[in-house]
Steps between C-alpha positions, in 0.01 A plus 500: 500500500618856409456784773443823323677811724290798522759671711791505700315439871253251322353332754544149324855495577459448842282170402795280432758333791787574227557709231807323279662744251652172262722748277887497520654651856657796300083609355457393884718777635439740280132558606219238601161482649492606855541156731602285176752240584687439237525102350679526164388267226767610335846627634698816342709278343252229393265803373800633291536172348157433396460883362810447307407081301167658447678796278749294353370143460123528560164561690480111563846435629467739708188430656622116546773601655394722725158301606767198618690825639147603676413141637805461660446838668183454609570167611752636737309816636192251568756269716656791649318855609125326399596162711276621817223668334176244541199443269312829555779702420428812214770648320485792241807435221610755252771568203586735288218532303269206670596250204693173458737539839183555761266283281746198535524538884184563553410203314723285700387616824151507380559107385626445926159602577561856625264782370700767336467795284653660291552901437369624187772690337716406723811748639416699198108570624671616837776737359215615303323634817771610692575713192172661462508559876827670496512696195125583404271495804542794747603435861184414664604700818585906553902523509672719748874483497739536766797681406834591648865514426707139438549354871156650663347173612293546269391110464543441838254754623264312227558217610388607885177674285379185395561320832253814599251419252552708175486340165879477387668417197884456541645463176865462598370233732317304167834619261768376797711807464529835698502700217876658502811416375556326822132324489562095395375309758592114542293274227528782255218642313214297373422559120301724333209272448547351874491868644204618291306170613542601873414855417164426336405243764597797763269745284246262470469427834459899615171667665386739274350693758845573700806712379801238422845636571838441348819643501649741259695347202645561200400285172736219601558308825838351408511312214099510468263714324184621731171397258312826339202491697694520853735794336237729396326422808862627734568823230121606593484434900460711757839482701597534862892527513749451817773718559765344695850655571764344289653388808228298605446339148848435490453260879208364387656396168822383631323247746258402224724384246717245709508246154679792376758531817562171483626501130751802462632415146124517385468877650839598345380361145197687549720807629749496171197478283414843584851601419267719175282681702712643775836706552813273541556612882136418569508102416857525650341629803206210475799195423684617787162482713430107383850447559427616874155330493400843628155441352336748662731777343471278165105516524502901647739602160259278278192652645617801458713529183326265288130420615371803610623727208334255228186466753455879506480463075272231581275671794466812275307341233190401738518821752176575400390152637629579854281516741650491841814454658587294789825662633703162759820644677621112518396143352550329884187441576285384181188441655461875612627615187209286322195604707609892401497365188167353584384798631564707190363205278178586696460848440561424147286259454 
């Protein structure tokens, strides 16, 4: 049977006790249905091969081929991660398109005595919503922004917002990067398709009666492009900005980037590739820090040579957007700073 997807919380997902994403683990880690487990028919390798005896021999070799390649596979995933589940056990399997690959696992299972379905379309019906979510269909929620020079707390004090109740969207939390030079985080980033999947599904799942808040950003979060809908929504939000001393961005960023502390040679690669933009005496100034692993004075000359001029550019293009300003003499003591936050959110909203 072939389950139609009318959208991306469709309540028919949450019918099955699996959802198995069959294609290879590289179309696996790429993207994939939210909760798939993926159980490859095919491996990358195996997938290759097929792909390349149907181009250069023919359609039937290759599909001979790889339906021993298939059997075997399924054999071993049904002996292996399927081993415990019993008789009324439902699973949900998808490829690429919902052809040959889910069609011959399903079968299989189907032939066991397990009822299972398969998605019509496939990974392709899926992208296909995620896509009109992200780049065609408005966010569902009003936007206001929180603003603020680099090292503000700015995703902390979100973070401490949503524990309080307010509809949050962190995107450097879904795009696993802080959003500076100095922003990989440990995993690296997800894809593009991975990061718009866990956008839509956070847009999706928004009251539309409640302002949503995220934090400023420019067009890319690292390596990854934020979707069109969510970028015209940030370049027409209200904004509330903090304004924190340098020194006290430059604390609060020192103690937040420990990864960073811990790997010098990765600062001072990131430190030479400035080299361009800055006078000779400055990134002499900024090796001689890393060589001290005075990161503190590092982060304070950053903040203050590098971030903050190119965030003023930034901060001028949406002045008309600003409307309030929540001035913090420190970043000690986050929850305070977040319920004047709050309390500024309020009379804004």
């Amino acid at each position: 049977m072939a389950l139609t997807l009318t959208g991306l919380s469709d309540p028919a997902l949450a019918g099955f006790d699996d959802i198995i994403d069959v294609r290879s683990p590289a179309e696996y880690a790429e993207d994939h249905l939210p909760g798939a487990i993926n159980l490859p028919v095919l491996n990358d390798a195996e997938r290759a091969r097929v792909g390349t005896i149907y181009k250069q021999v023919s359609p039937f070799d290759a599909r001979k081929i790889g339906g021993a390649l298939v059997a075997a596979n399924a054999a071993r995933h049904i002996a292996g991660p399927l081993a415990d589940r019993d008789g009324s056990w439902r699973g949900l399997v998808y490829c690429w398109r919902g052809g040959q690959r889910s069609g011959s696992f399903a079968t299989i299972l189907a032939q066991i005595g397990w009822r299972v379905d398969r998605v019509d379309g496939g990974y392709k019906a899926w992208r296909g919503l995620v896509v009109d979510r992200v780049q065609n269909r408005p966010v569902p929620a009003p936007v206001i922004v929180l603003d603020g020079n680099t090292g503000s707390a700015k995703t902390a004090i979100l973070a401490r917002l949503a524990r309080r109740g307010w509809q949050v969207i962190d995107l450097e939390g879904l795009a696993n990067h802080r959003g500076s030079l100095f922003g990989g985080r440990a995993g690296g980033q997800p894809s593009q398709k991975l990061f718009e999947s866990r956008l839509a599904l956070a847009l999706e799942a928004l009251d539309p009666a409640r302002p949503v808040l995220v934090e400023a950003e420019s067009s890319r979060i690292g390596a990854l492009t934020v979707p069109k809908t969510m970028w015209q929504a940030i370049c027409a939000a209200p904004r509330l900005r903090l304004e924190v001393p340098v020194g006290a961005r430059a604390a609060y960023t020192a103690a937040g980037y420990a990864d960073m502390v811990d790997d010098p040679a990765r600062v001072r690669a990131i430190v030479d590739a400035l080299s361009p933009l800055h006078p000779g005496d400055r990134i002499g100034g900024w090796r001689a820090a890393v060589a001290a692993g005075d990161w503190r004075g590092l982060a304070e000359g950053l903040l203050r040579d590098h971030y903050d001029l190119r965030y003023l550019k930034h901060r001028l293009r949406y002045a008309e957007r600003e409307r309030a300003v929540v001035a913090l003499d420190d970043l000690r003591d986050l929850d305070a700073a977040a319920a004047r936050v709050e309390a500024a959110l309020s009379r804004l909203s």
